[in-house]
C-alpha positions as CSV (number, residue, x, y, z in Angstrom):
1,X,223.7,3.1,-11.9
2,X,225.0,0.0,-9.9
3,X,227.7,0.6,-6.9
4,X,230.0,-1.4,-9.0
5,X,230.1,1.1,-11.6
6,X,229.4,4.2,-9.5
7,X,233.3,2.9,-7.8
8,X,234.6,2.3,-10.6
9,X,234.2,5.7,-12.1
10,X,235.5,7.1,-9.1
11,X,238.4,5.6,-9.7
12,X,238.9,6.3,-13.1
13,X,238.3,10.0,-12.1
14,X,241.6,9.6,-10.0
15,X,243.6,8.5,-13.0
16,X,245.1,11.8,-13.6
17,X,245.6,12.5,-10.1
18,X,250.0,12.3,-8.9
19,X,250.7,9.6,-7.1
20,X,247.6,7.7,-7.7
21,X,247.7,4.3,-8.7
22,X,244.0,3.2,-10.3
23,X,244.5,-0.4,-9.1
24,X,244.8,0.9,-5.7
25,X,242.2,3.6,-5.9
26,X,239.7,1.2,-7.7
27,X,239.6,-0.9,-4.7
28,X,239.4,2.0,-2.2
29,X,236.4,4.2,-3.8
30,X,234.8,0.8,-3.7
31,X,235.0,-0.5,-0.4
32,X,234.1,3.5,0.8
33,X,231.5,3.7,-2.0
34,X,229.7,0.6,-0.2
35,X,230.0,1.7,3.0
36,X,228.5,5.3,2.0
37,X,225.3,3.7,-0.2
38,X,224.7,1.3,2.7
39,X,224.5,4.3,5.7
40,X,222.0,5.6,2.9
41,X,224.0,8.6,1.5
42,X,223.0,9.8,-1.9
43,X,224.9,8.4,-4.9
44,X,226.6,11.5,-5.6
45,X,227.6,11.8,-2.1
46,X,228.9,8.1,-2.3
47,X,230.9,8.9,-5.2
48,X,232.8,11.9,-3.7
49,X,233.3,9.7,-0.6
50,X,235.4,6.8,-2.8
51,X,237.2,9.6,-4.6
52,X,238.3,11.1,-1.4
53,X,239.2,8.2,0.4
54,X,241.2,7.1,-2.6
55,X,243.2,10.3,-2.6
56,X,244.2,9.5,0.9
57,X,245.2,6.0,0.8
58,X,247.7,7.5,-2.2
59,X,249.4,9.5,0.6
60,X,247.6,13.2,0.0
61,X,246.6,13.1,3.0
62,X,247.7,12.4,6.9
63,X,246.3,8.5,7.1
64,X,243.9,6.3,5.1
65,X,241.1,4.4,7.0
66,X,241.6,1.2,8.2
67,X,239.1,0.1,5.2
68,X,241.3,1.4,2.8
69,X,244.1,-0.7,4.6
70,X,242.0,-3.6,3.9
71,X,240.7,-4.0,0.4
72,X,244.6,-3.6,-0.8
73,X,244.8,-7.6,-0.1
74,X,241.9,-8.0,-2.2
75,X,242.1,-8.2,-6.2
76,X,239.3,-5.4,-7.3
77,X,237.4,-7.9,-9.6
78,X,236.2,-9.3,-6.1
79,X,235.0,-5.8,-4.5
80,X,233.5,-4.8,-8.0
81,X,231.4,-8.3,-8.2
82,X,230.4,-8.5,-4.9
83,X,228.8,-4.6,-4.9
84,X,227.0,-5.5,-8.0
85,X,225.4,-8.7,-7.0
86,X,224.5,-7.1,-3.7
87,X,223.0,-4.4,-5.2
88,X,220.6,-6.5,-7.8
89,X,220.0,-8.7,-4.5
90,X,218.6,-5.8,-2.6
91,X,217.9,-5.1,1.1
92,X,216.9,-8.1,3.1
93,X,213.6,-7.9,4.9
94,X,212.2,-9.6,7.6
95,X,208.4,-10.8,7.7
96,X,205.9,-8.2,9.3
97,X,206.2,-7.6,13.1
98,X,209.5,-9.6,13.7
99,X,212.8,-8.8,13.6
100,X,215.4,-8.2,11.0
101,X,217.2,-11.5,12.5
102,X,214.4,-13.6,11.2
103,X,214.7,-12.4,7.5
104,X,216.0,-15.2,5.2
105,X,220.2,-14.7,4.6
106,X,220.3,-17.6,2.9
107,X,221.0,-16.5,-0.3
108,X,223.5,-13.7,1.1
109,X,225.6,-16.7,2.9
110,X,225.7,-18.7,-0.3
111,X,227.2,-15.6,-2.4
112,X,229.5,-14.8,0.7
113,X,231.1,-18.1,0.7
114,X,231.1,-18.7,-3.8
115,X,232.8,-15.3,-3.9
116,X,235.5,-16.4,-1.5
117,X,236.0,-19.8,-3.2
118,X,236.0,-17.8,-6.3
119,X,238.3,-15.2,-5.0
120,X,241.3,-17.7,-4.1
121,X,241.3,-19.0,-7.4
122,X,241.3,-15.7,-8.9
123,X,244.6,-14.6,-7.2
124,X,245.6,-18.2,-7.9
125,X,245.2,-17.4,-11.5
126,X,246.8,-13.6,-10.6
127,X,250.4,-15.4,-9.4
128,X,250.6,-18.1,-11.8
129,X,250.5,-15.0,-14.5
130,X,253.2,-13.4,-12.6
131,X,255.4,-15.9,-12.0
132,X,255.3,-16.9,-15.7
133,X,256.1,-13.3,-16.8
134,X,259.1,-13.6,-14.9
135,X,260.4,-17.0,-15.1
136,X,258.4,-18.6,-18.4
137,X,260.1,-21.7,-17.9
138,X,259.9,-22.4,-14.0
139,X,257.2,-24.7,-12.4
140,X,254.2,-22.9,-10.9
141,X,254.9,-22.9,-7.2
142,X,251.2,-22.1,-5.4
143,X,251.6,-19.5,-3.1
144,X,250.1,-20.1,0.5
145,X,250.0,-16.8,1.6
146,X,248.4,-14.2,-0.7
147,X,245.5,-16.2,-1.4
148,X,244.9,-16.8,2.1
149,X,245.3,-13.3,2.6
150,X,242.9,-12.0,0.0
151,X,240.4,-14.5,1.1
152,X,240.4,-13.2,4.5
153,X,240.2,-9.8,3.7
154,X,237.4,-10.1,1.4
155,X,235.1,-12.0,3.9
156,X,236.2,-9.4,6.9
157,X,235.3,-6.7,4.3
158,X,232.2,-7.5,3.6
159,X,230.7,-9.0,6.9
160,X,232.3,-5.6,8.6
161,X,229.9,-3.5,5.7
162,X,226.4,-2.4,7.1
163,X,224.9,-5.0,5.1
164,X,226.6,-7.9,6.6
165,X,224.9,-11.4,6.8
166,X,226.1,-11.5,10.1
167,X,222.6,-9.7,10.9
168,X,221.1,-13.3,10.9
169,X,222.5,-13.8,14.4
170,X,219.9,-11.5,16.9
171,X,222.6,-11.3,19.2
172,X,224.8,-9.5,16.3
173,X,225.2,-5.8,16.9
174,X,226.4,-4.5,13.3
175,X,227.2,-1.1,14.7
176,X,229.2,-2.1,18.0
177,X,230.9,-5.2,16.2
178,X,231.2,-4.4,12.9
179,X,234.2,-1.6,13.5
180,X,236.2,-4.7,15.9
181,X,236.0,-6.9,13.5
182,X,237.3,-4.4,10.7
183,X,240.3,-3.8,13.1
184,X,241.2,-6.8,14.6
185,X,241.1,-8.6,11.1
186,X,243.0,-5.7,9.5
187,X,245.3,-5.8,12.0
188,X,246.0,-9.8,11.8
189,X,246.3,-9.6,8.4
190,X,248.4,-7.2,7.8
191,X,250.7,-8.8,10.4
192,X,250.8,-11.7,8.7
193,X,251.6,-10.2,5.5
194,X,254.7,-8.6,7.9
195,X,256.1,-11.9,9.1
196,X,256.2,-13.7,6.5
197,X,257.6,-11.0,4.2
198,X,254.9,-10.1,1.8
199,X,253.8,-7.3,-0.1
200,X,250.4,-8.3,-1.7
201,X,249.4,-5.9,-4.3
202,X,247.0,-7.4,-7.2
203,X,247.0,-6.3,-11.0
204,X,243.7,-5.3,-12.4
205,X,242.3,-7.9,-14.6
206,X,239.6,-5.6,-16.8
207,X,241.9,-2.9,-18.1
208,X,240.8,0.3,-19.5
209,X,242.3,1.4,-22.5
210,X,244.3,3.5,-21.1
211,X,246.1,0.8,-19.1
212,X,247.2,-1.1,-21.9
């Protein structure tokens, strides 16, 4: 089973669950769900993480994680693709007797940066749909904003995760670092958002049937 789909059924386990909203908790159990597989935890154990963390970024419990606080600027589409391509990619490995710095990121700095371009013009599409649904006959006015927000998010998120191509730097501590940059982007961000008066939320684009 993929980490995409191992999140996503974490999520959909939470459907039932009061005061739960699957859009939310599909981004949460995936961002946690990541960040379990990568320490090595067991898939089961993974699972249960995302669940968990979901239920307390829905308010049923004292705070969420500053992850949690995160992914909510970034459509789930993003999260879901990224996890899966990762996951056929693999681990990268570094040639006998050197370090992990020397291994070839390439190919993890190319997805990094397609997957951003892809994920602006994903929320692009996301706002054009929802200005339409409430003003059909208005002209499209591109927002600024939410895509620069999601875009941010998304390439915090994943070079804060264990896995991060930021490795290719030897002087790059992923442990020490990876937590600051997690924070300090979360924190800009979401102060951003503040000023400027936005609430980013993003509508799932693969529904389930039982969101139609």
């Amino acid at each position: 089973m993929s980490l995409s789909s191992m999140a996503e059924d974490a999520a959909l386990r939470l459907q039932g669950t009061p005061g739960v909203s699957p859009r939310a908790a599909a981004a949460t159990a995936a961002a946690v769900t990541a960040e379990e597989m990568a320490k090595g935890a067991p898939p089961a154990d993974a699972k249960t993480a995302g669940e968990n963390a979901a239920r307390s970024a829905s308010g049923t419990s004292v705070a969420g994680s500053v992850l949690t606080q995160l992914v909510k600027y970034v459509p789930t589409e993003t999260i879901s693709v990224y996890l899966a391509v990762q996951a056929a990619l693999g681990t990268v490995t570094a040639p006998p007797g050197r370090a992990e710095c020397q291994a070839d990121f390439t190919s993890r700095w190319v997805w990094l940066v397609l997957l951003g371009v892809a994920t602006v013009l994903l929320t692009l599409g996301l706002s054009y749909r929802s200005q339409k649904q409430v003003a059909p006959d208005s002209r499209f006015r591109v927002p600024l904003v939410e895509p620069a927000a999601a875009a941010s998010a998304y390439l915090i998120w994943a070079l804060s995760l264990p896995t991060t191509p930021l490795k290719d730097f030897c002087s790059y501590d992923a442990r020490a670092w990876g937590p600051v940059l997690l924070l300090a982007g979360t924190t800009i961000i979401a102060t951003t958002a503040y000023v400027f008066g936005k609430t980013i939320t993003w509508q799932k684009v693969l529904q389930e049937d039982g969101d139609r």
